[in-house]
N, C-alpha and C positions, 0 to 999 in steps of 0.2 A: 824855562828850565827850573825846577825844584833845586832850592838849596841841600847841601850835601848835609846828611842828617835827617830831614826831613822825611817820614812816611806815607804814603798811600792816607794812611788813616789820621793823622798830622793834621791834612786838610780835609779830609768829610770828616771825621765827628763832628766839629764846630758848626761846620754847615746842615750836619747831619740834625745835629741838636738847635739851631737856631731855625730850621724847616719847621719841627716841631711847636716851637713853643707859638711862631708863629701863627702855623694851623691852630691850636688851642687859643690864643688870644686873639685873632682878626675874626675866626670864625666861631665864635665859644656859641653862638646861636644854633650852629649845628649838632645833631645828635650822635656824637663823637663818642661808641663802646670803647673804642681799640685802636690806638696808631701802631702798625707793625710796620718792623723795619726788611726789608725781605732782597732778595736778589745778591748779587757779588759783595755788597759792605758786609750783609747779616751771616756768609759765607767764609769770608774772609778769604777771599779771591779776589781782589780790586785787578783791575786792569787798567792800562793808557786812557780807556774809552770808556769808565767804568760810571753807570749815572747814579745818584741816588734812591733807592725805590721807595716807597711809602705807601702803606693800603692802611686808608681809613676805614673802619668796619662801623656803621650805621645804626643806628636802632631807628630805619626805618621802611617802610616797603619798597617796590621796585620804582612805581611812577616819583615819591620822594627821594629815592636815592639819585635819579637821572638829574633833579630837578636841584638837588644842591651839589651835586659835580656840575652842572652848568654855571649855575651861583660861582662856585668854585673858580671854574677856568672863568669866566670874565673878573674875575680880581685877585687870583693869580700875583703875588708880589713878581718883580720885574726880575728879581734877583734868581728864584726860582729856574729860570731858563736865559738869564743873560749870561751870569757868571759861573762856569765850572768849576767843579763837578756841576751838572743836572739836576733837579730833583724832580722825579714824575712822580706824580698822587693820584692814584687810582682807589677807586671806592667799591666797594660791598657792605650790601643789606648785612644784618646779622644770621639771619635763617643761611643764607648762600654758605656764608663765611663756615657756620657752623658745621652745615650739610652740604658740601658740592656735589653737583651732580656729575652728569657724564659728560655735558657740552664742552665745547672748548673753555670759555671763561669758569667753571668749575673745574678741568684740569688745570688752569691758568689758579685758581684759587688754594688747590692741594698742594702744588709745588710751592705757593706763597707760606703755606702753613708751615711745610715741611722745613723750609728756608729758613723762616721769618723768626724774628726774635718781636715780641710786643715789649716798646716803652712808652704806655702808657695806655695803664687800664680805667676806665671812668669809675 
């Protein structure tokens, strides 16, 4: 139970913001345009079951972008998906990001944009 006082947003900024810098210093090897923050936090609709979302936007092509979200998910800090709130990291190229098309991960992209608030432009 949350102390009385306590906000929704109380406990993801902090986690919201320590995802981040994370991402930016474990991975600073990565080609990191754009971290947007997107889904119910960038909304400001949190829910009981509400996770943190995160789209890194790449300055790289398709086979590189696959290739450092695998990078990604095997070093994954522990805290990421042990402790709630969640934080899922989802990635796009920059061209996608820019230009979604009509597939599903390019409607999955427009709503990110639509949503998403960017903290933190390269």
């Amino acid at each position: 139970m949350r102390p009385r006082g306590i906000s929704e947003y109380d406990l993801y900024l902090p986690k919201c913001a320590k995802a981040c810098r994370e991402i930016l210093d474990a991975f600073s090897e990565m080609p990191i345009l754009q971290i947007v923050v997107y889904g119910s936090l960038a909304r400001g609709n949190l829910g009981v079951s509400s996770d943190i979302d995160i789209m890194l936007v790449l300055d790289a092509d398709g086979h590189e972008t696959a290739g450092w979200r695998k990078y990604f998910n095997m070093h994954t800090p522990d805290y990421f998906t042990d402790d709630f709130p969640y934080v899922d990291v989802r990635f796009c190229r920059k061209e996608m990001y820019d230009n979604p098309d009509d597939s599903d991960f390019g409607k999955y992209i427009q709503n990110c944009k639509k949503d998403g608030v960017c903290v933190w432009p390269k």
